[in-house]
Wavefront OBJ file of the C-alpha trace (Angstrom):
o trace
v -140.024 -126.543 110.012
v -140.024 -124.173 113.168
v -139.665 -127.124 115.129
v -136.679 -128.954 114.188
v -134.123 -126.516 112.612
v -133.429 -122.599 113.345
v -135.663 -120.776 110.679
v -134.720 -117.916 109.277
v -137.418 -115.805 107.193
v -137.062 -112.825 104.796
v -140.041 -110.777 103.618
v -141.455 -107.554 103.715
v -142.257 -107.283 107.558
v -142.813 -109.305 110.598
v -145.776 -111.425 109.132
v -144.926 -115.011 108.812
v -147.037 -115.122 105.741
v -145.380 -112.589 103.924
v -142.323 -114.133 103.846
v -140.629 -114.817 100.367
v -137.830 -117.207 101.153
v -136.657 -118.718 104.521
v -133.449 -120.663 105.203
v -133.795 -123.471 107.692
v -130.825 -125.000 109.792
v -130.916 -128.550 110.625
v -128.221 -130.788 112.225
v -126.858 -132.273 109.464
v -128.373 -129.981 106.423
v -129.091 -126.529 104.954
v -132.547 -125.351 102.909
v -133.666 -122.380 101.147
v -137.081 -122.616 101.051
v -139.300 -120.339 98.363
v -142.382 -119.628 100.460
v -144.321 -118.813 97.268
v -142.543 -121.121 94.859
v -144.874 -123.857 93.638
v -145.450 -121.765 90.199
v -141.990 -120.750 90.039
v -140.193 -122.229 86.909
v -137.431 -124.338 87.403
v -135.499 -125.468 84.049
v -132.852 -127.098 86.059
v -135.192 -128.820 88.256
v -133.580 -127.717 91.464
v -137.021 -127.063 93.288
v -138.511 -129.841 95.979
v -141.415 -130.470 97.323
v -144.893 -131.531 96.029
v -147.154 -128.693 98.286
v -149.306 -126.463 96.303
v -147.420 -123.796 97.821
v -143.784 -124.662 99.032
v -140.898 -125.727 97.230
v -137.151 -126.017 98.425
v -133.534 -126.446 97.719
v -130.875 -128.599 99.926
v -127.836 -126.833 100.080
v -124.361 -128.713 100.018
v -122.718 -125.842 101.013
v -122.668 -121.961 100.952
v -121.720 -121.679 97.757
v -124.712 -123.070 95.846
v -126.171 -119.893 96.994
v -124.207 -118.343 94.286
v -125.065 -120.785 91.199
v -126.761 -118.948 88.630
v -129.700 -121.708 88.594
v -130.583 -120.291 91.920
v -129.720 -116.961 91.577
v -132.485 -116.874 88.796
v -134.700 -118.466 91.124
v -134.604 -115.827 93.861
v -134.627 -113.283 91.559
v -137.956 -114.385 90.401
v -139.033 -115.168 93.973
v -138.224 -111.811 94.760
v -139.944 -110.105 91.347
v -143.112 -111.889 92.062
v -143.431 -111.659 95.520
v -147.049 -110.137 97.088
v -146.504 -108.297 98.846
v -143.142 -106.806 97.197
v -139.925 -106.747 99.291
v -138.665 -102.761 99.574
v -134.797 -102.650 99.195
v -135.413 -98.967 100.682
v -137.010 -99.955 103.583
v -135.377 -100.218 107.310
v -134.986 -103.388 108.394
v -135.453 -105.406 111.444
v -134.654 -108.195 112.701
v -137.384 -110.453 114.657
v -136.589 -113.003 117.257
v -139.371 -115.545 118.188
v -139.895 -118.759 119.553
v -142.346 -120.964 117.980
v -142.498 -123.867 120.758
v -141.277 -124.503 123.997
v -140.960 -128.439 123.337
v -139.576 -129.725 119.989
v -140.731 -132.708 118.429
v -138.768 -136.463 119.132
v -135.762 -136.218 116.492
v -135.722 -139.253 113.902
v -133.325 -141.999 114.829
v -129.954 -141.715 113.185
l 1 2 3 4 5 6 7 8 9 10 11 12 13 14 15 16 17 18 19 20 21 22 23 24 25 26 27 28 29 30 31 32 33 34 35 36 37 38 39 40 41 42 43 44 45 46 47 48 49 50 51 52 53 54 55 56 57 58 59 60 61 62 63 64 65 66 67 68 69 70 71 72 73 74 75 76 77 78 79 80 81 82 83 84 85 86 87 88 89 90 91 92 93 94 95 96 97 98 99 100 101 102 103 104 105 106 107 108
Protein backbone atom coordinates (compact mmCIF):
# COMPACT_ATOMS: atom_id res chain seq x y z
CA UNK A 1 0.00 0.00 0.00
CA UNK A 2 2.33 2.81 -1.50
CA UNK A 3 -0.32 5.09 -0.81
CA UNK A 4 -1.17 5.07 2.71
CA UNK A 5 1.90 3.91 4.76
CA UNK A 6 5.86 4.38 4.08
CA UNK A 7 6.84 1.09 2.17
CA UNK A 8 9.82 -0.33 2.57
CA UNK A 9 10.95 -3.20 0.01
CA UNK A 10 13.83 -5.73 0.09
CA UNK A 11 14.84 -7.78 -2.95
CA UNK A 12 17.47 -8.35 -5.21
CA UNK A 13 17.58 -4.86 -7.02
CA UNK A 14 15.56 -1.85 -7.73
CA UNK A 15 12.60 -3.75 -9.46
CA UNK A 16 9.44 -3.49 -7.56
CA UNK A 17 8.61 -6.95 -8.68
CA UNK A 18 11.48 -8.57 -7.43
CA UNK A 19 10.95 -7.76 -4.14
CA UNK A 20 10.73 -10.65 -1.49
CA UNK A 21 9.34 -8.99 1.59
CA UNK A 22 8.34 -5.30 2.24
CA UNK A 23 7.49 -3.68 5.59
CA UNK A 24 4.78 -1.08 5.45
CA UNK A 25 4.28 1.81 8.09
CA UNK A 26 0.90 2.96 8.82
CA UNK A 27 -0.37 5.37 11.54
CA UNK A 28 -1.43 3.17 13.94
CA UNK A 29 0.21 -0.36 12.66
CA UNK A 30 3.24 -2.29 11.37
CA UNK A 31 3.25 -5.21 8.37
CA UNK A 32 5.69 -7.48 6.93
CA UNK A 33 4.42 -8.36 3.87
CA UNK A 34 5.84 -11.71 1.86
CA UNK A 35 5.62 -10.49 -1.73
CA UNK A 36 5.72 -14.12 -2.93
CA UNK A 37 4.01 -15.79 -0.01
CA UNK A 38 0.66 -17.24 -1.05
CA UNK A 39 2.39 -20.91 -1.30
CA UNK A 40 4.41 -20.35 1.64
CA UNK A 41 3.48 -22.80 4.52
CA UNK A 42 2.33 -21.45 7.56
CA UNK A 43 1.77 -24.12 10.53
CA UNK A 44 1.08 -21.38 12.92
CA UNK A 45 -1.22 -19.64 10.70
CA UNK A 46 0.40 -16.27 11.04
CA UNK A 47 0.01 -15.39 7.21
CA UNK A 48 -3.02 -12.86 5.96
CA UNK A 49 -4.48 -12.19 3.12
CA UNK A 50 -6.59 -14.16 0.55
CA UNK A 51 -4.52 -12.80 -2.94
CA UNK A 52 -3.11 -15.45 -5.06
CA UNK A 53 0.04 -13.81 -4.48
CA UNK A 54 0.36 -11.69 -1.19
CA UNK A 55 0.19 -12.64 2.24
CA UNK A 56 1.09 -10.57 5.47
CA UNK A 57 1.78 -10.35 9.11
CA UNK A 58 0.60 -7.37 11.62
CA UNK A 59 3.21 -6.68 13.87
CA UNK A 60 2.49 -5.72 17.64
CA UNK A 61 5.75 -4.66 18.06
CA UNK A 62 9.46 -5.10 17.00
CA UNK A 63 9.94 -7.99 18.61
CA UNK A 64 7.65 -10.41 16.74
CA UNK A 65 10.25 -9.97 14.18
CA UNK A 66 12.26 -12.28 16.24
CA UNK A 67 9.60 -15.21 16.95
CA UNK A 68 10.76 -18.28 15.51
CA UNK A 69 7.23 -18.74 13.61
CA UNK A 70 8.40 -15.88 11.53
CA UNK A 71 11.82 -16.34 11.45
CA UNK A 72 10.99 -19.69 9.59
CA UNK A 73 8.85 -17.81 7.41
CA UNK A 74 11.46 -15.41 6.03
CA UNK A 75 13.81 -17.90 5.86
CA UNK A 76 11.72 -19.69 3.41
CA UNK A 77 10.73 -16.42 1.73
CA UNK A 78 14.19 -15.80 1.30
CA UNK A 79 15.20 -19.68 0.09
CA UNK A 80 12.55 -19.56 -2.49
CA UNK A 81 12.76 -16.32 -3.74
CA UNK A 82 13.14 -15.82 -7.92
CA UNK A 83 15.10 -14.18 -8.40
CA UNK A 84 17.51 -15.12 -5.31
CA UNK A 85 18.60 -12.34 -2.90
CA UNK A 86 22.79 -12.18 -2.97
CA UNK A 87 24.07 -11.64 0.66
CA UNK A 88 27.42 -10.72 -1.36
CA UNK A 89 26.06 -8.20 -3.29
CA UNK A 90 26.41 -4.18 -2.66
CA UNK A 91 23.54 -2.72 -1.66
CA UNK A 92 21.55 0.32 -2.29
CA UNK A 93 19.17 2.01 -1.07
CA UNK A 94 16.23 3.48 -3.43
CA UNK A 95 14.12 6.44 -2.62
CA UNK A 96 10.87 6.94 -4.69
CA UNK A 97 7.68 8.46 -4.59
CA UNK A 98 4.79 6.58 -5.81
CA UNK A 99 2.05 9.52 -5.82
CA UNK A 100 1.90 13.01 -5.34
CA UNK A 101 -1.76 12.84 -3.73
CA UNK A 102 -2.64 10.07 -1.22
CA UNK A 103 -5.87 8.59 -1.02
CA UNK A 104 -8.83 10.12 1.70
CA UNK A 105 -7.74 8.25 5.07
CA UNK A 106 -10.68 6.07 6.66
CA UNK A 107 -12.53 7.81 9.43
CA UNK A 108 -11.27 6.99 12.87
Amino acid sequence: DNYNALAIGFGPSERAGEAVFSIALYPRWVTLFFLQGAGLPDPKHLLKGSGKIVRHIVLASAADLDSPAAQGLMATALKRAEPAIDPHAPGSLVIRSVSAKQRPRRPA
